[in-house]
C-alpha positions in Angstrom: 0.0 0.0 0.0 1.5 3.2 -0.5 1.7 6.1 1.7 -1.3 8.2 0.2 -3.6 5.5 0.1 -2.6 4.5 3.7 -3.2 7.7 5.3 -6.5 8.1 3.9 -7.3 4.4 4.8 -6.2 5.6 8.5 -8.4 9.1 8.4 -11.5 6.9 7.4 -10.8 4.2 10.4 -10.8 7.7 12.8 -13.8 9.4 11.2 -15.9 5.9 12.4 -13.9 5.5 15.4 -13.5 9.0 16.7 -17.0 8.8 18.7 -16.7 5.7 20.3 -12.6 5.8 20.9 -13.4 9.4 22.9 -15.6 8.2 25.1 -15.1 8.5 28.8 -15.8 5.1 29.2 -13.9 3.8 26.4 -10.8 6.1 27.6 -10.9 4.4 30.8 -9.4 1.1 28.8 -6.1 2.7 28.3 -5.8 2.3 31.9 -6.5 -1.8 31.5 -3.8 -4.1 31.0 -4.0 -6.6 28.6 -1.1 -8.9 27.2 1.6 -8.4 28.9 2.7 -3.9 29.0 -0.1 -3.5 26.0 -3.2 -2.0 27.1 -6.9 -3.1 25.9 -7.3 0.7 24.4 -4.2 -0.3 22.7 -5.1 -3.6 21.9 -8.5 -3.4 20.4 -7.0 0.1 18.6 -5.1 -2.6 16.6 -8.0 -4.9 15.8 -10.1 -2.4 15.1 -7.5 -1.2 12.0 -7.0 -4.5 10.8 -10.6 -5.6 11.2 -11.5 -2.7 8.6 -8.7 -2.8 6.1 -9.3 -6.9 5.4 -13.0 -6.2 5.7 -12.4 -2.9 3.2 -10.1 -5.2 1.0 -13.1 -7.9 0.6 -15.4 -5.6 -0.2 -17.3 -6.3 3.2 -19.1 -4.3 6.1 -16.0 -2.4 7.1 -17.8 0.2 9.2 -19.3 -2.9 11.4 -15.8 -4.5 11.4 -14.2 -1.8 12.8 -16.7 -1.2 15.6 -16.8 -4.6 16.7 -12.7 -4.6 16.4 -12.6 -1.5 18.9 -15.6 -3.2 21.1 -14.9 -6.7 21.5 -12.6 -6.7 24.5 -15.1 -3.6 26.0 -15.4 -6.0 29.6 -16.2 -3.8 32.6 -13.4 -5.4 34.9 -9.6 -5.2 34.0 -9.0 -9.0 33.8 -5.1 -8.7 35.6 -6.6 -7.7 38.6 -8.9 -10.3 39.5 -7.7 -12.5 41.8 -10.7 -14.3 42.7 -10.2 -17.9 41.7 -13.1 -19.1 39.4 -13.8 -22.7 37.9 -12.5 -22.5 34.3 -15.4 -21.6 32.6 -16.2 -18.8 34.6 -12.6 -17.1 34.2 -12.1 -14.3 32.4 -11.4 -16.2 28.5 -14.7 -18.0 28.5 -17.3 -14.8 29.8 -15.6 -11.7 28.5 -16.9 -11.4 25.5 -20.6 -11.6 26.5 -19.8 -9.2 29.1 -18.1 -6.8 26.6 -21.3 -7.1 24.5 -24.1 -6.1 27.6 -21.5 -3.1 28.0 -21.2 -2.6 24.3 -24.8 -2.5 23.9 -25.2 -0.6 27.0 -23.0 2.5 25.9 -23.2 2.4 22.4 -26.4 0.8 21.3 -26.8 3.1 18.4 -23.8 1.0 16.9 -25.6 -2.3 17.5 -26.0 -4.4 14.4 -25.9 -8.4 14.0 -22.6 -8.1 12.7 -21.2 -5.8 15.3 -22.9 -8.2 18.2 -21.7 -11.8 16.6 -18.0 -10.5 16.5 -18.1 -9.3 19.6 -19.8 -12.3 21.4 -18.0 -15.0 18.7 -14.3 -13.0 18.7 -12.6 -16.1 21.6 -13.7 -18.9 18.7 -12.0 -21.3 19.2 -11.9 -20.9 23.3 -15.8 -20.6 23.0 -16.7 -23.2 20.6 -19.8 -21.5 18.4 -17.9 -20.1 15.9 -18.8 -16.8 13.9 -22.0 -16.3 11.8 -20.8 -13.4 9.5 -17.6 -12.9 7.7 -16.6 -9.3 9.0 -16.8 -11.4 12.7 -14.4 -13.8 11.5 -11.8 -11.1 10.6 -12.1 -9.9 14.1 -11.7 -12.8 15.4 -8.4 -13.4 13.1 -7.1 -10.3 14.3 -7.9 -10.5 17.5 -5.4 -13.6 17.5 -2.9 -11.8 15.2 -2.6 -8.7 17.9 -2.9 -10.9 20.6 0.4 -13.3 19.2 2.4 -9.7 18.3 3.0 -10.1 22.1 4.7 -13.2 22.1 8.0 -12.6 20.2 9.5 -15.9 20.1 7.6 -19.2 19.0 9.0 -21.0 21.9 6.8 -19.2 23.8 4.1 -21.4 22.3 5.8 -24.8 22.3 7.2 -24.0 26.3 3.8 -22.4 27.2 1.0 -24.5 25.5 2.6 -27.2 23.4 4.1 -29.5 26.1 0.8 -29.7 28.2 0.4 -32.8 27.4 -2.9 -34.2 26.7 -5.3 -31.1 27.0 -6.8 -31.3 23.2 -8.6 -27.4 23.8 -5.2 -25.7 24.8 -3.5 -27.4 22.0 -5.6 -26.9 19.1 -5.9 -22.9 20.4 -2.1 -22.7 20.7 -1.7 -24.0 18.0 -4.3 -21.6 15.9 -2.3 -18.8 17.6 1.2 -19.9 16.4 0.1 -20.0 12.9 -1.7 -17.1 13.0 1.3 -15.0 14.5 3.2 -15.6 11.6 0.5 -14.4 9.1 1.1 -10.9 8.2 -2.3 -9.0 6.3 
């Protein structure tokens, strides 16, 4: 892409985003940690871009790509600080995402489309096993993994981490979806 093309690619992600990424509430996020030092204002920044430049390359719903990209993680609680120990379908990767959709829908309703909602709710596929409905909720979901592996710099990370579990099937076939997808670039 050249330079021209990419600045007016990045004016027309902050015309759509400017409302929603000024928001009290959404500035409160940059305040969140997220993967390691990256916050979740940071983190679903990133999405959000390359949610709506593969959905805008495809020819698809870019405007409900990018809002679901910059909503997705919107959870009320910063994950990092709970230390409440849950059963591990109540921790944070398994109800996030339907939290960050009552809080989505709660501030931002006017934003609220089928698209928007099934990326947001769908975006931990394959931690949550219903997969997405539309394709701009599968983009999100890819890039969602994509920013989320930029934090892991070395693929030993993966083999160290997840890889030599042993016999638990879930962690494997997600670690395994995350290592290939952290070498994909879009």
């Amino acid at each position: 892409m050249n330079g021209n093309y990419c600045s007016k690619l990045l004016n027309e992600w902050y015309e759509i985003a400017y409302p929603i990424i000024t928001h009290p509430e959404f500035q409160r996020r940059k305040t969140y940690k997220h993967h390691g030092e990256i916050s979740v204002y940071d983190h679903v920044i990133r999405v959000s871009i390359y949610s709506y430049i593969l959905a805008k390359k495809r020819g698809l719903d870019y405007k409900s790509a990018l809002i679901a990209g910059l909503l997705h993680d919107f959870y009320e609680t910063p994950w990092m600080e709970i230390k409440k120990r849950e059963p591990l379908f109540k921790k944070h990767g398994f109800t996030h995402a339907r939290n960050a959709l009552n809080n989505a829908r709660k501030y931002f309703p006017e934003y609220m489309n089928p698209i928007v909602e099934n990326a947001i709710l769908r975006h931990m596929f394959l931690l949550n096993i219903t997969p997405p409905k539309y394709r701009e909720a599968w983009l999100v979901s890819i890039a969602d993994k994509r920013v989320s592996g930029e934090c892991f710099h070395e693929p030993q990370f993966f083999t160290k981490t997840f890889l030599s579990t042993g016999g638990n099937r879930i962690w494997y076939t997600c670690a395994k979806y995350l290592f290939v997808l952290s070498f994909l670039h879009f």
